[in-house]
C-alpha positions in Angstrom: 0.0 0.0 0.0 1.2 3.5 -1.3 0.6 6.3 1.3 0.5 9.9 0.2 1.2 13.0 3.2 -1.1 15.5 2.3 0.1 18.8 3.9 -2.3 21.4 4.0 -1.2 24.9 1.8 -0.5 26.9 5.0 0.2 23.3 7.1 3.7 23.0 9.3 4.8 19.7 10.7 4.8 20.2 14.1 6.6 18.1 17.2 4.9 18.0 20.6 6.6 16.0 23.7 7.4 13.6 20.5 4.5 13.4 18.7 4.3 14.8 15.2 1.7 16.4 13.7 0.8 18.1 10.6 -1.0 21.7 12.2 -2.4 24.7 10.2 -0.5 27.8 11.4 -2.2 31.4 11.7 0.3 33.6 12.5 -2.3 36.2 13.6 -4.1 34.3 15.9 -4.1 35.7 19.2 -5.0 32.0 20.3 -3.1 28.1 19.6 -6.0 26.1 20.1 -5.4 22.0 19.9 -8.4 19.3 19.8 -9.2 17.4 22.9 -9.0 14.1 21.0 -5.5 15.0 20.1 -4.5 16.0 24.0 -5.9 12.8 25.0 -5.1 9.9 22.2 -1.4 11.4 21.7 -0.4 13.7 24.5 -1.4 11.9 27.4 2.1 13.0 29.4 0.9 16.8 29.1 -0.9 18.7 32.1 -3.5 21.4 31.3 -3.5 24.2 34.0 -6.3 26.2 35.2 -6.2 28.5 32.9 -9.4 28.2 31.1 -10.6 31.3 28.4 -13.4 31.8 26.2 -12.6 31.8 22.5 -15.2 32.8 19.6 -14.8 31.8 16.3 -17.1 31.4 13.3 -20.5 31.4 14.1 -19.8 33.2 17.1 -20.4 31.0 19.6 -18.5 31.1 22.7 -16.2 27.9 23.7 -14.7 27.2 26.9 -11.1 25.9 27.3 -10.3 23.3 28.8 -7.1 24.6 30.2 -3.7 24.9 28.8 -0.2 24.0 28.6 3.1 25.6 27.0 5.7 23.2 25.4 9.1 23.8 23.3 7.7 22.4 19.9 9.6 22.1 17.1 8.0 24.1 13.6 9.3 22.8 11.1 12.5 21.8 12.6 12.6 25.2 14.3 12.2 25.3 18.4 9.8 28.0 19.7 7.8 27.9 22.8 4.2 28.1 22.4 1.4 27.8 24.8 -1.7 25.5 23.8 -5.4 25.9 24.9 
């Protein structure tokens, strides 16, 4: 079986505490949001804090986070810090 990597147009790969991910990357969002389903199936070592905020986005409904966390991830092979909610 063949497998093909599709990479979204504005997609980065993206490494958190070892697992890599293909991410889309806004670099005007005043928010780096990541699924539950992701946090929980792949990053199970990672600890949300308390710090919950509402976020809006289309359709504007309001969304509670569940927390957050901030982690040295590399961006296309490039190590920033970035914190997740």
């Amino acid at each position: 079986m063949n497998t093909i990597e599709i990479i979204p147009k504005n997609g980065v790969k993206l490494r958190i505490s070892g697992f890599l991910l293909t991410a889309l990357l806004d670099t005007g969002s005043d928010v780096s949001a990541i699924r539950k389903d992701v946090l929980e199936q792949h990053l199970t070592n990672v600890v949300l804090d308390g710090d919950s905020i509402y976020i809006k986005g289309i359709g504007h409904n309001r969304v509670k986070t569940l927390g957050s966390f901030s982690e040295n991830v590399l961006v296309n092979d490039e190590e920033v810090k970035l914190t997740f909610h």
